[in-house]
C-alpha positions as CSV (number, residue, x, y, z in Angstrom):
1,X,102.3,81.9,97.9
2,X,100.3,82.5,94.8
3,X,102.0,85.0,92.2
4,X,99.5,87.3,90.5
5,X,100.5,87.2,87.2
6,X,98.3,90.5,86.1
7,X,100.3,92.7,88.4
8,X,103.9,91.1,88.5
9,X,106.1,92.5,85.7
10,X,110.3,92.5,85.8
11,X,112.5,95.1,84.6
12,X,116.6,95.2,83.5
13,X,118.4,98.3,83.9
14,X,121.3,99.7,82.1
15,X,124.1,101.9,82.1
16,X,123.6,104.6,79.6
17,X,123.7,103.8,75.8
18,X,123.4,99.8,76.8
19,X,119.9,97.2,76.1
20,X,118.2,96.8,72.9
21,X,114.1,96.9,72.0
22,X,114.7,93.0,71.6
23,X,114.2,93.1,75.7
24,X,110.5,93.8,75.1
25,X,110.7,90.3,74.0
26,X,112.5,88.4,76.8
27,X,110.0,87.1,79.3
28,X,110.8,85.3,82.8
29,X,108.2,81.9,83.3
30,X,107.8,80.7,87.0
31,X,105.8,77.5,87.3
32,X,103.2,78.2,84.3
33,X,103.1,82.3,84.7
34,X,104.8,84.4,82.1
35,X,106.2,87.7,84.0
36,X,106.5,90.1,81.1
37,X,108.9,92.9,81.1
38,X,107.9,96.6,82.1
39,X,110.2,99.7,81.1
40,X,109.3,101.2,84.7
41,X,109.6,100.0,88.1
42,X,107.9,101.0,91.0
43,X,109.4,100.6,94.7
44,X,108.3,102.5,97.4
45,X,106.5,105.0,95.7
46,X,109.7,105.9,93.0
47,X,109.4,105.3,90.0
48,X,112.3,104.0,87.7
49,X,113.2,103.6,84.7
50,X,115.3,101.4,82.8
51,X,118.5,103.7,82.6
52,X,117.7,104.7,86.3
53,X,116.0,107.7,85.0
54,X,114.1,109.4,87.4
55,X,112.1,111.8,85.0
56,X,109.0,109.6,85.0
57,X,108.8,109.9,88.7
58,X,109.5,113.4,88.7
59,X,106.6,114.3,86.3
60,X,104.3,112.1,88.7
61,X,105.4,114.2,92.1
62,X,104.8,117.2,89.9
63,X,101.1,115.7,89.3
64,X,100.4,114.7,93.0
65,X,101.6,118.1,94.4
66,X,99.7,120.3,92.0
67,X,96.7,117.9,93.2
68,X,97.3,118.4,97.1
69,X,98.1,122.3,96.1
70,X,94.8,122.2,94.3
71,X,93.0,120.6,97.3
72,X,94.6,123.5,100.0
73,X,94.0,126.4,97.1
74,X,91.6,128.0,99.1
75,X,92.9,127.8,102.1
76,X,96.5,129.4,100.8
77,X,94.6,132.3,99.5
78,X,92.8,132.7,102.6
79,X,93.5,135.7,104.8
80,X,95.9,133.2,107.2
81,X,98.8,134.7,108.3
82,X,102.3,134.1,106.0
83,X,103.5,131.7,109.0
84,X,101.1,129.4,108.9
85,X,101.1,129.2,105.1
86,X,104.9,129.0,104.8
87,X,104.2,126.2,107.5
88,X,101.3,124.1,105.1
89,X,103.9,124.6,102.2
90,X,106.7,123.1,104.5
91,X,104.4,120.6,106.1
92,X,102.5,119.3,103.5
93,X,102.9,120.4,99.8
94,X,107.8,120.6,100.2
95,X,107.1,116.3,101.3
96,X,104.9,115.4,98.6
97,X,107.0,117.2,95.9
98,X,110.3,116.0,97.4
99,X,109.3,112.6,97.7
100,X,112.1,110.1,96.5
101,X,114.7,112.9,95.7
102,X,117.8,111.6,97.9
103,X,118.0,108.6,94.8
104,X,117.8,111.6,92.0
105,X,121.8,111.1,90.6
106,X,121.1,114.1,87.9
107,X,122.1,117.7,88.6
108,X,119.3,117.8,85.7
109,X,116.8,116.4,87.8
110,X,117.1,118.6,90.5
111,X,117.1,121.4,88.5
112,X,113.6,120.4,87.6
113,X,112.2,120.3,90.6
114,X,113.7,123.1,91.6
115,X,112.0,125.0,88.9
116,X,108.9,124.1,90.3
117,X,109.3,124.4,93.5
């Protein structure tokens, strides 16, 4: 296995009010690679950061819905019937928005996706 250095980072998470700016510092060497620390992890398409924030992630499912809502504009305005647009909302642009949010912990959180939903 080779490890791609470029795209391999590591991150620590804390509880809130825990880790210090020294961890920007801290590296992790395997064989002759440096893996450098990152203050966000990606898995599976969430993004986290390191106090398990999910606002970050949030902001980025804002982005990728207002693209897809972008990309069916014309078709929403269209003179379909309310069914099949409440259906391409449900279907298409609900998932994309929603993506991730069963790991959201923060009643804050939701309220802000809620707000633009």
């Amino acid at each position: 296995m080779v490890l791609n250095e470029g795209k391999t980072q590591f991150t620590i998470f804390y509880p809130t009010g825990q880790g210090t700016k020294a961890d920007k510092r801290k590296f992790i060497k395997i064989g002759k690679a440096k893996i450098k620390p990152s203050t966000n992890a990606k898995y599976l398409g969430v993004t986290r950061d390191q106090r398990l924030n999910f606002k970050k992630h949030i902001l980025e499912r804002r982005k990728k819905a207002l693209q897809v809502f972008s990309a069916l504009k014309s078709l929403l305005l269209s003179d379909i019937s309310q069914k099949i647009k409440t259906r391409i909302y449900l279907s298409i642009l609900r998932p994309t928005l929603l993506y991730g949010n069963e790991l959201y912990h923060s009643k804050t959180d939701i309220n802000y996706i809620e707000k633009y939903e």
